[in-house]
C-alpha positions as CSV (number, residue, x, y, z in Angstrom):
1,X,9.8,-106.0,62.5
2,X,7.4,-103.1,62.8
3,X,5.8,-104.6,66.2
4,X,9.4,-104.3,67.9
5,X,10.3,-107.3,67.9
6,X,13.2,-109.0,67.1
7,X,13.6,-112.1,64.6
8,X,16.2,-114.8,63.4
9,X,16.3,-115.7,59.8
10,X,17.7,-118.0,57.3
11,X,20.9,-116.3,55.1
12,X,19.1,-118.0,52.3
13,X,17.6,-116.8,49.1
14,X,16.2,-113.0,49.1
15,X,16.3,-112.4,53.2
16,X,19.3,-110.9,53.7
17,X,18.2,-108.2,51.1
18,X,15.0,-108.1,52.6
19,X,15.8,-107.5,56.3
20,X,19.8,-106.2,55.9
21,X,21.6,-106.6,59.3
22,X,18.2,-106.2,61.6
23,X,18.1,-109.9,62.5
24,X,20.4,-112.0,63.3
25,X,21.3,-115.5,60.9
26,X,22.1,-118.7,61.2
27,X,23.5,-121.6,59.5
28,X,19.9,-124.1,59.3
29,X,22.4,-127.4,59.3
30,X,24.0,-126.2,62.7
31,X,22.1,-127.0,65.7
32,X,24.7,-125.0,67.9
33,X,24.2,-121.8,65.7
34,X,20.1,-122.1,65.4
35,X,20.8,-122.4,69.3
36,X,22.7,-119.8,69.8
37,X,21.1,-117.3,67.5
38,X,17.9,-118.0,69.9
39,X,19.7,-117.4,72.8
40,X,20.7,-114.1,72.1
41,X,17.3,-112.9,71.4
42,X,15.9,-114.7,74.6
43,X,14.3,-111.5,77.1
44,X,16.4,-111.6,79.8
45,X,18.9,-108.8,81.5
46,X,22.0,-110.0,79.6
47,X,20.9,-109.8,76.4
48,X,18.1,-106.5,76.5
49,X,21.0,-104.5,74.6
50,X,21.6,-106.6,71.8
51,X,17.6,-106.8,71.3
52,X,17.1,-103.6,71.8
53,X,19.7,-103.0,69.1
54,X,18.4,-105.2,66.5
55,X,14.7,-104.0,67.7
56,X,16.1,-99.9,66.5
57,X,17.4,-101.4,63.2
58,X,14.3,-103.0,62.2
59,X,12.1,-100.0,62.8
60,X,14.5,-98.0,61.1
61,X,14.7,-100.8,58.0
62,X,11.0,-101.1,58.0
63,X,10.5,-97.0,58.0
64,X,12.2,-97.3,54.3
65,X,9.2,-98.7,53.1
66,X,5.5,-97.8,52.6
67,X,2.5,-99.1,50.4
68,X,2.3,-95.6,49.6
69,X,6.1,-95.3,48.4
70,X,5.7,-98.9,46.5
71,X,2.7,-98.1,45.0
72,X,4.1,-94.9,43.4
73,X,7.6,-96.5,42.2
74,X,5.2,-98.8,40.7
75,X,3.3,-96.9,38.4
76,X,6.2,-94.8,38.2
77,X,7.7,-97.6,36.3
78,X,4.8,-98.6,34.3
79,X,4.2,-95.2,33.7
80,X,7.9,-95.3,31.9
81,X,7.2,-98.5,30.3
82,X,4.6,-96.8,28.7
83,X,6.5,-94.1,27.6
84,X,9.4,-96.4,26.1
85,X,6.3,-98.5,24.3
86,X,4.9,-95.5,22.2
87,X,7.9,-93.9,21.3
């Protein structure tokens, strides 16, 4: 997502948390969906504002996150762990 570019996923398991609504899904038992979901995203003149839409809501999905901002929740939350353990 962070090199532009726009993706198809699986609803399945923790993907749809993981990349919201900045891809587009598909049913993996239907051949006509898989199809389809791919032929939306294909570069050509018809479909450059739909990619261009999902393209702007995965930047702006990936932008929520950093290594710096996960590291900090992190210790953050070992840091209250901690906390919790010695009181």
């Amino acid at each position: 997502m962070r090199v532009s570019l726009s993706y198809t996923h699986l609803p399945t398991s923790a993907l749809p948390e993981i990349a919201g609504d900045s891809v587009l899904y598909f049913n993996p038992e239907n051949i006509d969906e898989i199809s389809d979901a791919i032929s939306k995203l294909i570069d050509s003149p018809e479909n450059s504002e739909r990619r261009e839409s999902i393209i702007e809501k995965a930047l702006d999905w990936v932008n929520q996150y950093s290594w710096e901002r996960t590291a900090r929740e992190t210790l953050d939350y070992i840091s209250s762990c901690m906390e919790n353990k010695i009181q």
